[in-house]
C-alpha positions in Angstrom: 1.6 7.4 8.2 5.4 7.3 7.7 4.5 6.4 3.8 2.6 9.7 3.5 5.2 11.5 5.0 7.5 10.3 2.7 5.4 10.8 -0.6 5.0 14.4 0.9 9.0 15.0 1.4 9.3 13.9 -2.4 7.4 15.5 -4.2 8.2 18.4 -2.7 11.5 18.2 -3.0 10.8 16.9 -6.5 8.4 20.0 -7.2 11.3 22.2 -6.4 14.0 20.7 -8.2 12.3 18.4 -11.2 9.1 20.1 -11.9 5.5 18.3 -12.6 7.2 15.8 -14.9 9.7 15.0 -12.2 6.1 14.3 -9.7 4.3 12.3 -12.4 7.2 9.5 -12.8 7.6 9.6 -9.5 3.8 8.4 -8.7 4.1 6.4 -11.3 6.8 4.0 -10.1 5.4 4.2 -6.8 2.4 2.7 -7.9 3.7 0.1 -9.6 6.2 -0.7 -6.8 2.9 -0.9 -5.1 1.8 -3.7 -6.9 4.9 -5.5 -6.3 5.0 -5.6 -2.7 1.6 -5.9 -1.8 1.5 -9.7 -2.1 4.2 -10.3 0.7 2.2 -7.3 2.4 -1.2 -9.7 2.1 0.7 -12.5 3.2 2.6 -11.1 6.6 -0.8 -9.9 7.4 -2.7 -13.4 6.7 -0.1 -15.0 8.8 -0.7 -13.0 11.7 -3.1 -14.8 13.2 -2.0 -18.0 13.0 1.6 -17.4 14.4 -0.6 -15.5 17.5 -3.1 -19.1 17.5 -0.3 -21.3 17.5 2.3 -18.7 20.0 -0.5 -19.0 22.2 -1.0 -22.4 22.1 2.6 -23.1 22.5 2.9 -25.0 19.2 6.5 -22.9 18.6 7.2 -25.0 15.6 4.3 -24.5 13.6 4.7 -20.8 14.2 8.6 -21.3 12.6 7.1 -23.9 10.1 4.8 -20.4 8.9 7.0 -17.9 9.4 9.3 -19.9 6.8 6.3 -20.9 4.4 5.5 -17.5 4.3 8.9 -15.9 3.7 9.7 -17.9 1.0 6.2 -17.6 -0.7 6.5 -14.2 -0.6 10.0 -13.8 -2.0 8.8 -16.0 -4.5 6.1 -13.8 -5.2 7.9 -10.8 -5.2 11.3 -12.1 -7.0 8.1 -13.6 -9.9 7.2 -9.5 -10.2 10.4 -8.3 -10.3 11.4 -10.1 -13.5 8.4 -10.0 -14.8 9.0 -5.8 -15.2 12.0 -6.2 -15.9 11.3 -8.7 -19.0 8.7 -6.4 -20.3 11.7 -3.5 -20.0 12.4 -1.6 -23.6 16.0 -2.7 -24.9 
């Protein structure tokens, strides 16, 4: 919800002050930012379960032992992404 807010703030604060071609790069590089967090999105919402399993089952350091996993997986993912625009990125 706060995401939609937000897209609706900007473009129409873009509409007023940038025009349509102001709105169109504007969904554009939200799109692609899209792509580059939803792999660390899919993975903080894969590990929920399992941190809930093993909270409940009091197995604290598995739940620390995937909360780390995870967090560097997804950096890694997202860090991968990042260069990878940026290497494709007209000199």
């Amino acid at each position: 919800m706060a995401m939609g807010f937000i897209s609706l703030v900007y473009n129409s604060q873009l509409g007023r002050y940038g025009g349509d071609i102001a709105i169109s790069v504007y969904a554009v590089i939200s799109s692609i930012m899209t792509f580059v967090i939803m792999p660390a999105s899919g993975i903080s919402q894969g590990i929920q379960p399992i941190l809930g399993n093993n909270y409940g089952c009091g197995n604290y350091k598995r739940v620390m032992q995937t909360f780390r996993q995870a967090t560097v997986l997804s950096l890694v993912l997202v860090l991968q992404e990042q260069r990878r625009m940026y290497a494709k990125r007209p000199a």
